[in-house]
C-alpha positions as CSV (number, residue, x, y, z in Angstrom):
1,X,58.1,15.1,-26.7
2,X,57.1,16.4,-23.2
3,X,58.3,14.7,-20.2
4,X,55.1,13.8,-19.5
5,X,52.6,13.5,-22.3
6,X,51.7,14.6,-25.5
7,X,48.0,13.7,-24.9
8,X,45.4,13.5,-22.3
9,X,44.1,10.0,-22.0
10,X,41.0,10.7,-23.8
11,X,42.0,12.2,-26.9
12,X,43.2,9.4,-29.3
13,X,41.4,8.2,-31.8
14,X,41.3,6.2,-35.3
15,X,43.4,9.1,-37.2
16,X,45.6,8.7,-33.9
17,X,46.8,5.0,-35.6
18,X,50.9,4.5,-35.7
19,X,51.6,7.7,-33.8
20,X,54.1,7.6,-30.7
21,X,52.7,9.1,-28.0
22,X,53.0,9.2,-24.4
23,X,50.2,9.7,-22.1
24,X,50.6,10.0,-18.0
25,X,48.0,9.1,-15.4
26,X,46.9,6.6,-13.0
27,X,46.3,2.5,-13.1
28,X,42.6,2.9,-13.0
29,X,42.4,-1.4,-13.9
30,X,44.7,-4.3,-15.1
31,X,44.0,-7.4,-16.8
32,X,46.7,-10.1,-16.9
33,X,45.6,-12.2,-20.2
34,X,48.8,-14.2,-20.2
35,X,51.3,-12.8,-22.6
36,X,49.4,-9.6,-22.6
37,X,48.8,-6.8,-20.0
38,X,45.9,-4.9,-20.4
39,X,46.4,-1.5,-18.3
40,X,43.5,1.1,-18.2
41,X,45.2,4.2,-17.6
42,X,43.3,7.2,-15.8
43,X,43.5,11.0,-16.0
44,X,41.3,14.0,-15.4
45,X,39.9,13.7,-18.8
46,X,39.3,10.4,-19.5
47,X,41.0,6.6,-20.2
48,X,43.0,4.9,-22.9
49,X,43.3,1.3,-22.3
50,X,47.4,0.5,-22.9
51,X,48.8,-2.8,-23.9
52,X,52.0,-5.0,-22.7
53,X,53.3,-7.6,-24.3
54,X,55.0,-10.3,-21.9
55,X,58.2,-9.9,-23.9
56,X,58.9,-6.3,-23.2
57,X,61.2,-5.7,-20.5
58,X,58.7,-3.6,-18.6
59,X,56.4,-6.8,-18.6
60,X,57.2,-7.7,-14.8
61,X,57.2,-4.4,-13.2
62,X,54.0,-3.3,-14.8
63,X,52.0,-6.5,-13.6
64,X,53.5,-5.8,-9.9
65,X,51.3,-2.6,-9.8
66,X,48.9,-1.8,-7.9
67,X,45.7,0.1,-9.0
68,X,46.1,3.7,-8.7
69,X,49.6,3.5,-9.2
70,X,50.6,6.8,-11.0
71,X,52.7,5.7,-14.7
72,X,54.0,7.5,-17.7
73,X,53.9,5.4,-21.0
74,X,54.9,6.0,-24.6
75,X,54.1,3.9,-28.0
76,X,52.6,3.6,-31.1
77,X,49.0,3.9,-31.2
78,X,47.0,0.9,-32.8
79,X,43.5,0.1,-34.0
80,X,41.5,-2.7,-31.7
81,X,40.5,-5.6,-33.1
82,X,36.7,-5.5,-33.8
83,X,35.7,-7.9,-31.4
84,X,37.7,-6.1,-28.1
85,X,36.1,-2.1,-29.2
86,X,35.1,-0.9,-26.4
87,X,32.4,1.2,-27.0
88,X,31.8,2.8,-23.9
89,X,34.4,4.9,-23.9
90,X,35.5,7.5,-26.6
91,X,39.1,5.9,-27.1
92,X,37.4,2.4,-27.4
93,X,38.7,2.0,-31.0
94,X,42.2,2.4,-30.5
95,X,45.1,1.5,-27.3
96,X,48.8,2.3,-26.9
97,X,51.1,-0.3,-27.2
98,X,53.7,0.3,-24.4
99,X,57.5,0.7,-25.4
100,X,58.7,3.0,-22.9
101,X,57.5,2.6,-19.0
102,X,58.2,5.2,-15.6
103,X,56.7,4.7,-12.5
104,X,56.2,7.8,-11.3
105,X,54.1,6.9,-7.8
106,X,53.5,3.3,-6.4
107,X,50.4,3.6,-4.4
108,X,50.0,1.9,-1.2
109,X,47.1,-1.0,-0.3
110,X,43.9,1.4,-1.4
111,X,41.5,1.8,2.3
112,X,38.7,1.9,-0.7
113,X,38.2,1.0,-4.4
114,X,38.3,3.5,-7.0
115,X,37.3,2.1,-9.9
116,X,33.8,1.7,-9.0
117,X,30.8,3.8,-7.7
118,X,29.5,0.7,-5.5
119,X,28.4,2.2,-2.0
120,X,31.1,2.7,0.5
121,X,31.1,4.0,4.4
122,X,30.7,7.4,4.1
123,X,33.4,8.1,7.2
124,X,35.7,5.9,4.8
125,X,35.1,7.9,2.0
126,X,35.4,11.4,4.0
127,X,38.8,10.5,5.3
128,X,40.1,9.5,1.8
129,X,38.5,12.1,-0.1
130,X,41.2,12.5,-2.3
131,X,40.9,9.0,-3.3
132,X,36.9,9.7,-3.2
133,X,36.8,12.3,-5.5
134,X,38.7,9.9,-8.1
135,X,35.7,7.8,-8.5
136,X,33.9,8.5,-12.1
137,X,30.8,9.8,-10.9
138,X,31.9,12.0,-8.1
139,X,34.9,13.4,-10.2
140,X,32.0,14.1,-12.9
141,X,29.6,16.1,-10.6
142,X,32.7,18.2,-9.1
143,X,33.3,19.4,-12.8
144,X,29.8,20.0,-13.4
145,X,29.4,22.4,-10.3
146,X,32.4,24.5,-11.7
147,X,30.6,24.2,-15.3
148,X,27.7,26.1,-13.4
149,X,29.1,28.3,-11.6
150,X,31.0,29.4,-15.1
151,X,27.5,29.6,-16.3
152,X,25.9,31.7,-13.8
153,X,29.1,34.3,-13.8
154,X,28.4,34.4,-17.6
155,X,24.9,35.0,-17.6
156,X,25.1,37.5,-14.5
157,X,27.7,39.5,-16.3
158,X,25.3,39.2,-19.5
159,X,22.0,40.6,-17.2
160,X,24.3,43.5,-16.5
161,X,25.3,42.3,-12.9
162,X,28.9,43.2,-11.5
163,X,30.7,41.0,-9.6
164,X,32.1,42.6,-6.0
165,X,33.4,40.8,-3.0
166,X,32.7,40.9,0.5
167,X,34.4,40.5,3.7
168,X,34.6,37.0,5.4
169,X,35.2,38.6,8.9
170,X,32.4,40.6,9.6
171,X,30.1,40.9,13.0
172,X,27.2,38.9,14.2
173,X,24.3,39.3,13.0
174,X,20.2,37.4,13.6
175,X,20.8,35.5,10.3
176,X,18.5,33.0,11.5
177,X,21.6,30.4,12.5
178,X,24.3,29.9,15.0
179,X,27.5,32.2,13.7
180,X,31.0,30.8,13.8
181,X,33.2,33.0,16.1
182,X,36.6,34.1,15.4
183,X,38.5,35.5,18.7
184,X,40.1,38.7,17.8
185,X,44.0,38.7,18.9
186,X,44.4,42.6,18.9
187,X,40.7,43.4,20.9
188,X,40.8,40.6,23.8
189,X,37.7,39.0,24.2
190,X,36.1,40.4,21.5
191,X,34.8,38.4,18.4
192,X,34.3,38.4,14.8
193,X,32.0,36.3,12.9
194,X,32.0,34.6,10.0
195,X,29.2,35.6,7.8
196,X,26.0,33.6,7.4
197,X,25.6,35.5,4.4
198,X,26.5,38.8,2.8
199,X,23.4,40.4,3.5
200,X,24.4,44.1,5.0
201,X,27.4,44.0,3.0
202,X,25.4,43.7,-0.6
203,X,22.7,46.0,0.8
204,X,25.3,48.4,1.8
205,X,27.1,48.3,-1.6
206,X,22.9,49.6,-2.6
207,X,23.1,52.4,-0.6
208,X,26.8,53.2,-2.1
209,X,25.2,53.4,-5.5
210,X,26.1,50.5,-7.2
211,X,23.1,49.0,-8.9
212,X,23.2,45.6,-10.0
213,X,25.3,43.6,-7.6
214,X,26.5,39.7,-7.5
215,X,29.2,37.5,-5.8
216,X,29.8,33.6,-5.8
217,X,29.4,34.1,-2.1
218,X,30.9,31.9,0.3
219,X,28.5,31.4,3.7
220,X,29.1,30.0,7.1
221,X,26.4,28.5,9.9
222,X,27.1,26.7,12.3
223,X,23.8,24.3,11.3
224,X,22.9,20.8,11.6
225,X,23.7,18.9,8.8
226,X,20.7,17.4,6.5
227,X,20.0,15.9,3.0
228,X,20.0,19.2,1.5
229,X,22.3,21.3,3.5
230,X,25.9,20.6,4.6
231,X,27.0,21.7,8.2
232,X,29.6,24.2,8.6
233,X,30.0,25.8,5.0
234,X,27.9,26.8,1.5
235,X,27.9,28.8,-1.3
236,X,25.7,30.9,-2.7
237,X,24.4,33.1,-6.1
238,X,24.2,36.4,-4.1
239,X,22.4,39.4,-6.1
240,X,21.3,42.2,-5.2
241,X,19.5,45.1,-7.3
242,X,18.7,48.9,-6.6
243,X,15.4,50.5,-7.9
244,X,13.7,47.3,-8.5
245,X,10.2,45.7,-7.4
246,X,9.4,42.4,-6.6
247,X,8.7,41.7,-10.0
248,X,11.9,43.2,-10.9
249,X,13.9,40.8,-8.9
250,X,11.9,37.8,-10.6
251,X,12.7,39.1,-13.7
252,X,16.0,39.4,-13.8
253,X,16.7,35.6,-12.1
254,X,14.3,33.5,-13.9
255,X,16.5,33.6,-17.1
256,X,19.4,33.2,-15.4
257,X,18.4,29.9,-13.4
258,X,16.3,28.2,-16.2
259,X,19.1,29.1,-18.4
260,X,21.6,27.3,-16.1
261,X,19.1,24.4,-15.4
262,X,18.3,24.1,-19.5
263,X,22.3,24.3,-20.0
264,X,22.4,21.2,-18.2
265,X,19.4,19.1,-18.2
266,X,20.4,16.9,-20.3
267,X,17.0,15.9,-21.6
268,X,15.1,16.9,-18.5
269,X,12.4,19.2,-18.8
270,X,12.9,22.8,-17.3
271,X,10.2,25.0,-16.4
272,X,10.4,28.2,-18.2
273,X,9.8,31.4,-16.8
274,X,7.9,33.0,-15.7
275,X,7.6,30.9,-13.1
276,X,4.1,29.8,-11.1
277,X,4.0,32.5,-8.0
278,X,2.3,30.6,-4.9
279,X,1.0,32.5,-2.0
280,X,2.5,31.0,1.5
281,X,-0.9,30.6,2.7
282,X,-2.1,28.5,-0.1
283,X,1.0,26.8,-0.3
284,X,0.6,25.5,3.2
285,X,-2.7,25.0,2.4
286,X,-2.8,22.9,-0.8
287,X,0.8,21.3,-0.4
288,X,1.6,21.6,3.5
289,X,5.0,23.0,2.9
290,X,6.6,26.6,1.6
291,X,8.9,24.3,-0.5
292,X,6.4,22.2,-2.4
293,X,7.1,19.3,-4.9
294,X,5.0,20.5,-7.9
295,X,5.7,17.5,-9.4
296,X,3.6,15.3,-7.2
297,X,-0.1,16.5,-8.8
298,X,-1.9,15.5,-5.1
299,X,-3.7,18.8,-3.7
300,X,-4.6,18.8,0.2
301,X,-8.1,20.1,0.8
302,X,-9.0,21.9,4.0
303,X,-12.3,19.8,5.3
304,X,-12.7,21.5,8.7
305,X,-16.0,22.8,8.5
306,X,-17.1,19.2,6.8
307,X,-16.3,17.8,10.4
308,X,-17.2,20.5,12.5
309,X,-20.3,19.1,14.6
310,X,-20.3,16.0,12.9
311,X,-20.7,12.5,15.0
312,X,-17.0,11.4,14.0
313,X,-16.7,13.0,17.7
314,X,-12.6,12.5,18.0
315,X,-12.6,15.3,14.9
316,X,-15.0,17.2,15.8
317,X,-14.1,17.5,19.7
318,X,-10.3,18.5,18.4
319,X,-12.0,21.3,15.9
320,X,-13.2,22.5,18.9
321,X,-10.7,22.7,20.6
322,X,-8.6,24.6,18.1
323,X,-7.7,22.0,15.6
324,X,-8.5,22.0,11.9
325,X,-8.8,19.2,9.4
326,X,-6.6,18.6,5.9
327,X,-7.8,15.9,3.6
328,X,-4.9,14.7,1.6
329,X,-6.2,12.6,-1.7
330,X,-4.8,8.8,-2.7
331,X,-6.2,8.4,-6.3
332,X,-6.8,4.5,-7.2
333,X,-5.9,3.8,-3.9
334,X,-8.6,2.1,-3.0
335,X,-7.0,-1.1,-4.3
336,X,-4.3,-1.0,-2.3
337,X,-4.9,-4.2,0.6
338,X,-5.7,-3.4,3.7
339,X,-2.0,-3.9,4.7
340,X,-0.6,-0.4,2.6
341,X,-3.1,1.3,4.9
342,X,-2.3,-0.3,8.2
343,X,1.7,0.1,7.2
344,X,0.8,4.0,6.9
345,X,-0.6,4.1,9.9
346,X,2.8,2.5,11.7
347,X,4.5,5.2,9.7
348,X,2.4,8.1,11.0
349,X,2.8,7.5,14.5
350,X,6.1,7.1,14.0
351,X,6.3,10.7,12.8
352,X,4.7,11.3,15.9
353,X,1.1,11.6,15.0
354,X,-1.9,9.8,16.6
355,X,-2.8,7.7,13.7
356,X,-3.2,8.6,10.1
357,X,-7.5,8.3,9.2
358,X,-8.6,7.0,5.9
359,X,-12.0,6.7,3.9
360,X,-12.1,4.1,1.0
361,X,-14.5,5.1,-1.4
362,X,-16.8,2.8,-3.3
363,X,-19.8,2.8,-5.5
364,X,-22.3,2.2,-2.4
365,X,-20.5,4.6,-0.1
366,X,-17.1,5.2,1.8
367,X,-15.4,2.6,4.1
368,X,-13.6,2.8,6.7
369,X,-13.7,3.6,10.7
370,X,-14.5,6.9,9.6
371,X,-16.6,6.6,7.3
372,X,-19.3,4.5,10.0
373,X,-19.3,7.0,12.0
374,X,-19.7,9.6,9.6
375,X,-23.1,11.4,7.6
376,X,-24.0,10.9,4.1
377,X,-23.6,14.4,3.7
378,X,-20.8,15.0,4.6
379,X,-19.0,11.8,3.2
380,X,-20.6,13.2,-0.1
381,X,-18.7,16.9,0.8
382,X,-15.4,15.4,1.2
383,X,-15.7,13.9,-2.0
384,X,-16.5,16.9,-3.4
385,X,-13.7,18.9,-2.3
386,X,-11.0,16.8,-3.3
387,X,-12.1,15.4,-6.8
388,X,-12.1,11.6,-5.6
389,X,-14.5,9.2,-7.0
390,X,-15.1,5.1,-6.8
391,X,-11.7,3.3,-5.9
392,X,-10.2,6.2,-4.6
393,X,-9.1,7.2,-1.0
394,X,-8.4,10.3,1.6
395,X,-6.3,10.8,4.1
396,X,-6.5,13.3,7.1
397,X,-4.4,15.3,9.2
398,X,-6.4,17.0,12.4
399,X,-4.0,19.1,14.6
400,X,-3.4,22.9,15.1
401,X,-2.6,24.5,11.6
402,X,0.9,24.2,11.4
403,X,1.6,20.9,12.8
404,X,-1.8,19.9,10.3
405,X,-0.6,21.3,7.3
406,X,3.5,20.1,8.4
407,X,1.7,16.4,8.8
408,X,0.1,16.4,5.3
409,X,2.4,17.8,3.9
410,X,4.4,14.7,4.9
411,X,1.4,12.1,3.8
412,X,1.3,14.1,0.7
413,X,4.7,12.9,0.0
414,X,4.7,9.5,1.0
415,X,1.3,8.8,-0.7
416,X,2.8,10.2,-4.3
417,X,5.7,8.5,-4.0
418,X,4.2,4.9,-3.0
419,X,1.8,5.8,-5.6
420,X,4.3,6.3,-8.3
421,X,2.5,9.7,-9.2
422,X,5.5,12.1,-8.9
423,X,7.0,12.8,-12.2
424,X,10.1,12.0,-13.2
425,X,12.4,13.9,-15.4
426,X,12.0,17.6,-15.0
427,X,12.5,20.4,-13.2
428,X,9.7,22.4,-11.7
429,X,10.1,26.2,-10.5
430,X,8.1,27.8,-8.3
431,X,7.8,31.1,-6.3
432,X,6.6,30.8,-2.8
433,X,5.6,34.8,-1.7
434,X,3.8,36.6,0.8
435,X,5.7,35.1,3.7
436,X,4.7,36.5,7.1
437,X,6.7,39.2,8.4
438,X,6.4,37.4,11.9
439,X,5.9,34.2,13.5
440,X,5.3,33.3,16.9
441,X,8.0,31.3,18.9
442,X,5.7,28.6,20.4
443,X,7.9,27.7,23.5
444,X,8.2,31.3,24.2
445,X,5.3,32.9,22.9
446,X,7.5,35.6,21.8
447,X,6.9,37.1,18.4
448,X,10.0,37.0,16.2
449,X,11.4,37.5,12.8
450,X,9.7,34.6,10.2
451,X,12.3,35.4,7.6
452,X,14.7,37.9,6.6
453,X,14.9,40.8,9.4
454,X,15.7,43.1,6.8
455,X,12.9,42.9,4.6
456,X,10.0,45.2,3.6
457,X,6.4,44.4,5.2
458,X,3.5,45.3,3.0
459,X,2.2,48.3,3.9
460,X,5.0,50.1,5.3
461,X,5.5,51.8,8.1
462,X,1.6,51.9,8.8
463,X,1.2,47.9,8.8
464,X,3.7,47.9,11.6
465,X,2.1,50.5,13.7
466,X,-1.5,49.2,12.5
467,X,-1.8,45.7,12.3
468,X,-1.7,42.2,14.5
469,X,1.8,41.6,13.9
470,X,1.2,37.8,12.7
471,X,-0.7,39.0,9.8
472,X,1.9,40.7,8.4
473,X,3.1,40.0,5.1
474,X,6.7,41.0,3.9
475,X,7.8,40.9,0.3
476,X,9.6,37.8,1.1
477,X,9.9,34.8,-1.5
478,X,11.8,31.8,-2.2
479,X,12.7,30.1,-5.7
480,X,11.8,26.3,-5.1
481,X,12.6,23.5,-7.4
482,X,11.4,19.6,-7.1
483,X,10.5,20.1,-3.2
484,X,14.1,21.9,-2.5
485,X,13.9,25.9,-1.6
486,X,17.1,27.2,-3.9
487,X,16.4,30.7,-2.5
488,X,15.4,32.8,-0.3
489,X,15.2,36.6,-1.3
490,X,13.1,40.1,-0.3
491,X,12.9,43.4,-0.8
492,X,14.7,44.8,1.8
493,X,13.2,48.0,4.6
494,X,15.3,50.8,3.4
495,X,13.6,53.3,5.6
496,X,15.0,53.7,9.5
497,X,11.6,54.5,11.1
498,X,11.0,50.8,9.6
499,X,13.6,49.1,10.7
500,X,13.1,50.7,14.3
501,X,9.9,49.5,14.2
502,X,10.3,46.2,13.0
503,X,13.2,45.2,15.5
504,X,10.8,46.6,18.3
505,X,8.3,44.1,17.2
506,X,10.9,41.2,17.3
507,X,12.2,42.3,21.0
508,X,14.7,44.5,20.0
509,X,15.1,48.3,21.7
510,X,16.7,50.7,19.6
511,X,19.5,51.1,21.3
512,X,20.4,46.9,20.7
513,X,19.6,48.2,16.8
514,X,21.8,51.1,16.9
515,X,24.5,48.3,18.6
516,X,24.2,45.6,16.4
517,X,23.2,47.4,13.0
518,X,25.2,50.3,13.6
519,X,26.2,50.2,10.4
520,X,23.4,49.4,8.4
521,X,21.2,52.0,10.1
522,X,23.9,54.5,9.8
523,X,23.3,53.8,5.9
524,X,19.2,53.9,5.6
525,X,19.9,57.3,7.2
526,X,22.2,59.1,4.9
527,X,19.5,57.9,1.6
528,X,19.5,54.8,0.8
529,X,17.9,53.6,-2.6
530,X,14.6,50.8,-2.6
531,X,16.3,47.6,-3.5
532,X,15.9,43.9,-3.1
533,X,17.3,40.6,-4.2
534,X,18.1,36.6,-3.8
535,X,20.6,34.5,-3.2
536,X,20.1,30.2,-4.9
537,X,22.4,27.9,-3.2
538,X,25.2,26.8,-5.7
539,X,25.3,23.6,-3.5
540,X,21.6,23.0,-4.5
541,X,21.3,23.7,-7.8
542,X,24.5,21.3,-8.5
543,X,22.7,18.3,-6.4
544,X,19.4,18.8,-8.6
545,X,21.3,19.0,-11.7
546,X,23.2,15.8,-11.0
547,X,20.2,13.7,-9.0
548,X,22.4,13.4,-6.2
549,X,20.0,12.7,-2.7
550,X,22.7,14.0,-0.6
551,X,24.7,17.4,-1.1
552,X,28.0,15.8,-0.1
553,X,28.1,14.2,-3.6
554,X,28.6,17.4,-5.2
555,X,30.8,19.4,-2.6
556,X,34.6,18.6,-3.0
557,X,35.2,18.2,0.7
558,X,32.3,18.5,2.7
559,X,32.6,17.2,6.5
560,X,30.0,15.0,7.9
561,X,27.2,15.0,9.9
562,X,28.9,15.7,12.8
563,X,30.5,18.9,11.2
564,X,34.0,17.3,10.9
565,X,36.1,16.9,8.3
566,X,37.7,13.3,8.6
567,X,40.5,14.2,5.9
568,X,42.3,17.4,7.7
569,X,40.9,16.4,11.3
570,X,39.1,19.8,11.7
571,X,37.8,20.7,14.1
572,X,40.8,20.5,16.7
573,X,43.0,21.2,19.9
574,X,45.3,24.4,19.8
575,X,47.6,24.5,22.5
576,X,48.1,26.7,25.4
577,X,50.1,29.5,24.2
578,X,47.9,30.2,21.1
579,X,44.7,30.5,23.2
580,X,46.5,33.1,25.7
581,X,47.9,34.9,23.0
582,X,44.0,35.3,21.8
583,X,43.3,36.1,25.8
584,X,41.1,32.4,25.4
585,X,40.3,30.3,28.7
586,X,38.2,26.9,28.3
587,X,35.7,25.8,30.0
588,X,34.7,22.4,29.0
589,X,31.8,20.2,29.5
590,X,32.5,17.4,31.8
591,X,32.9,14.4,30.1
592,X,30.2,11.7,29.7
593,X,31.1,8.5,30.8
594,X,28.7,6.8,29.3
C-alpha cells in the first residue's frame, strides 16, 4: 500500500465496504461522541468522515488534535447506519474505521477558521492565504479558473489559434495605466517596463506572418484597485488575427466565450452569438455607460428639447447653458412612499449631484415639484418618450453630457436594483462599438487617445486630416457581460502615415513616435498585414462564472487594496548595496506625522 494513500478522500463508496484503505489529508472537523471520534478528514478532492473508537490506542492522541492537523489513516471501510448518511457529501454512505494512525503535521492555534465560508477580515484572510484558499468555496473557484483557462486553450487551439509567448520585460508604452518599472543593472538609469499588455508584441508577431495568434497573457498596471480589477497584476485571453475585419474578430470569439460561459453555467442562461452590437453613442444614451447591464430592461430617454424653454426654469436655464436632460424610467414606482424618493435624493447628492428630480404619474396628471411647474404638453411628451403610464415614475439627470449620461447611468442602476427588475440567472453579451478615436482631457483641454492608440479610425488616413478630431470613430469595441467590460479589442492602424498622424493628434511629434514606437513603426513600414483582435480578462470571466462581487475571490493570491500582498510582505525595502549595484538613489516623501 503507498505510504500515503491508496485513495483520495472522495472516492469511497458503497462497493468500497470491508476494504483497507488508507487515505491522508487534513482534520477539516472532530466530533467527540464519547466512546467514538468522529474525524472529517480533508483533501484537495474531497472528505471522508473517519471513525475512532475510544478503545484503540490512537484514541487519545487523535482527540488532542487540532483542526487542520495534517494525518494519515488506514482501515476497513464500513457502510453508515441509515440514520448518520450524510447526504451532502458523495462519501456520505460509507466512513473508515481507523486502525492505523500518523501524524504527519500538528497545526498551530488557526488566526482564522477553515471549515466555514462565514465572512472574515479580509487583511486576516490575505496574510493567511494559504489557510484562505482551504476554505470550500474559495478552493472551489480557484479550480474553476484553471477549468477555464483549460477550456479557452482548447477551444483556441480548436478555432485554429497558436499559442506564442511574449516578453515580460519590455519598454513603456501609453497603455492607458501607470507601468511598473524595472531598473536595468547593465544600462544605469535606464528602465524596463513590465507590460500593461502584449499589444506591440502580438501585433508584431502580425507583421512576422503569423496569422492567428493567442497567449494566456500575464498583464501588469500599476492601477487602483476596484471590485472588478485587482491592483498590481491580471491575466488576460490575448488574440490577435491577420487579414480579418471587424466582423471577423467577432466571429471568431463569440464561440469561444459563450462556449466557455455555456461550459460552466451551470443552469444559467448564456446569450448565444452573435451577440447584440451597441453603438457607444446609444449606449451612453439609452444606458449611461459603455459597459451596460442588459439585464436591467430600464431605457434612459434624452428629454432635452421637452425642457428646453419650458417654465421648470432650473432645467431650462442649465439647457442653456450647455446642459442636457436624461429621463431615467421607475416602472410601478409610483407606489413607492414618499420616503424611497426622498432616500434617493440623499443618495444622489451623495454621488455628488444636486438632487435627483422625479415626476409621479397618475390618472389626473403627474406629481411632483416638477411636475407644478411644468406644461401639460410637455408632461404628456415625457410620458411619451419613455413608455410610462398611471403609477409609474421618471427620474432626471441635467448636467453636461457625460457627467448626465455618467449620473443616469448610476440611477439606472440603483432604480433596477431597488426595483427588483434586473434578471437573475444569465448571462448577457454585448458589443459596445464605434468608440471615439479621441476624447478631450477636461482639466487640460488637451485632446488625447479614448482608447487603444493603436487602433484604426474610420475613414483612414482622410478622417484624420479631414475631420474634428472628437468625432472620430475608431474600430474599437469591447465584449461586456452583466454590466462588466470583459474586453477591450480593435483593429489596429497598420499604415505609418496613420500612425504619424494619429500620435500628432494626441500631442505626440514624430520624433517622440519614432522614440517610443521605434519598433512598431519600424514594422508598419517594411508591410505589415491589416489585422485586429481582443483580449477578455481571465480574472473576469472567472468572477462572473462563480458570482463572486469581488475579483479577489477567484485570484489565488491577489494583494489588497493597497497593492500589497500581506502573505510575502511585497512590496519592500532592499538594502544599500542592491540599489548601488542598480545605480538607484531614493528620494522619499517626508513622512506624515499625522
Amino acid at each position: 500500500m503507498h505510504l500515503y494513500r491508496s485513495h483520495h478522500c472522495d472516492a469511497l463508496r458503497l462497493e468500497n465496504t470491508d476494504e483497507t484503505v488508507r487515505l491522508s489529508g487534513w482534520v477539516h472537523r472532530m466530533r467527540d461522541h464519547g466512546n467514538l471520534l468522529f474525524v472529517d478528514l480533508r483533501d484537495h478532492y474531497g472528505i471522508t468522515q473517519c471513525v475512532v473508537d475510544s478503545s484503540s490506542p490512537h484514541f487519545a492522541r487523535v482527540e488532542g488534535l487540532s483542526n487542520e492537523s495534517v494525518i494519515t489513516v488506514t482501515g476497513p471501510v464500513k457502510k453508515r447506519s441509515n440514520e448518520t448518511i450524510n447526504n451532502n457529501i458523495p462519501t456520505g454512505e460509507v466512513e473508515v474505521w481507523v486502525e492505523e494512525f500518523t501524524l504527519q503535521a500538528a497545526a498551530s492555534t488557526l488566526p482564522m477558521p477553515v471549515n466555514q465560508d462565514a465572512g472574515y477580515p479580509e487583511d486576516i484572510r490575505l496574510q493567511y492565504r494559504f489557510l484562505d484558499l482551504r476554505r470550500e468555496t474559495l478552493h472551489k473557484n480557484i479550480i474553476l479558473r484553471s477549468s477555464v483557462i483549460s477550456s479557452i486553450r482548447r477551444r483556441m487551439i480548436e478555432s485554429g489559434f497558436t499559442e506564442f509567448q511574449t516578453p515580460i520585460l519590455t519598454s513603456s508604452s501609453p497603455e492607458g495605466a501607470r507601468d511598473f518599472l524595472v531598473p536595468s543593472r547593465l544600462h544605469p538609469g535606464e528602465f524596463y517596463a513590465l507590460p500593461q499588455a502584449p499589444q506591440q508584441f502580438k501585433q508584431l508577431l502580425m507583421v512576422a506572418g503569423f496569422d492567428r495568434y493567442f497567449q494566456i497573457a500575464p498583464c501588469f498596471r500599476d492601477e487602483d484597485a476596484r471590485a472588478d480589477r485587482s491592483p498590481g497584476e491580471f491575466y488576460q485571453l490575448d488574440l490577435e488575427m491577420s487579414f480579418v475585419s471587424q466582423e471577423d474578430v467577432f466571429n471568431a470569439i463569440e464561440p469561444v466565450i459563450a462556449g466557455v460561459f455555456n461550459e460552466f453555467a451551470e443552469g444559467r442562461s448564456v446569450t448565444e452569438p452573435p451577440f447584440q452590437r451597441i453603438p457607444y453613442d446609444e449606449s451612453m444614451l439609452k444606458y449611461g455607460s459603455d459597459k451596460p447591464d442588459l439585464r436591467n430592461p430600464l431605457i434612459i430617454s434624452d428629454v432635452t428639447d421637452v425642457f428646453r424653454g419650458s417654465s421648470f426654469g432650473i432645467f431650462a436655464k442649465a439647457i442653456d447653458n450647455g446642459a442636457v436632460v436624461r429621463a431615467i424610467p421607475a416602472p410601478k414606482a409610483g407606489a413607492q412612499p414618499r420616503s424611497y424618493f426622498d432616500k434617493l435624493n440623499d443618495w444622489s447628492r451623495e454621488q455628488g449631484a444636486a438632487g435627483l428630480g422625479y415626476i409621479i404619474f397618475e390618472e389626473e396628471g403627474g406629481k411632483g415639484p416638477i411636475a407644478r411647474n411644468l406644461e401639460e404638453e410637455n408632461l404628456a411628451a415625457i410620458r411619451e418618450a419613455t413608455g410610462l403610464t398611471s403609477g409609474d415614475a421618471v427620474f432626471f439627470a441635467c448636467d453636461k453630457l457625460n457627467a448626465a449620461a455618467q449620473f443616469a447611468g448610476a440611477v439606472r442602476d440603483r432604480v433596477g436594483a431597488d426595483l427588483n427588475l434586473i434578471k437573475s440567472g444569465s448571462f448577457d453579451f454585448c458589443w459596445v462599438v464605434d468608440y471615439p478615436m479621441f476624447e478631450m482631457d477636461e482639466v487640460t483641454g488637451e485632446i488625447e487617445f479614448s482608447h487603444n492608440p493603436f487602433s484604426m479610425p474610420q475613414g483612414g488616413i482622410e478622417a484624420l486630416e479631414t475631420m474634428d478630431p472628437l468625432d472620430i470613430k475608431a474600430f474599437q469595441y469591447d465584449i461586456v457581460c452583466n454590466g462588466i467590460e470583459l474586453s477591450s479589442g480593435a483593429i489596429r492602424n497598420h499604415l505609418p502615415e496613420i500612425m504619424y498622424k494619429a500620435f500628432e493628434i494626441a500631442g505626440y511629434g514624430p520624433e517622440v513616435v519614432e522614440e517610443r514606437f521605434g519598433g512598431m513603426l519600424n514594422a508598419l513600414k517594411f508591410g505589415a498585414p491589416p489585422h485586429g483582435g481582443s483580449a477578455p480578462g481571465i480574472d473576469r470571466m472567472v468572477m462572473l462564472l462563480a458570482d463572486e462581487p469581488n475579483i479577489r475571490e477567484v485570484v489565488a493570491f491577489p494583494m489588497n487594496q493597497q497593492a500589497q500582498d500581506l502573505m510575502m510582505g511585497a512590496p519592500n525595502t532592499v538594502d544599500d548595496e542592491h540599489l548601488r549595484e542598480l545605480n538607484i538613489r531614493l528620494s522619499l516623501p517626508p513622512e506624515n506625522k499625522d
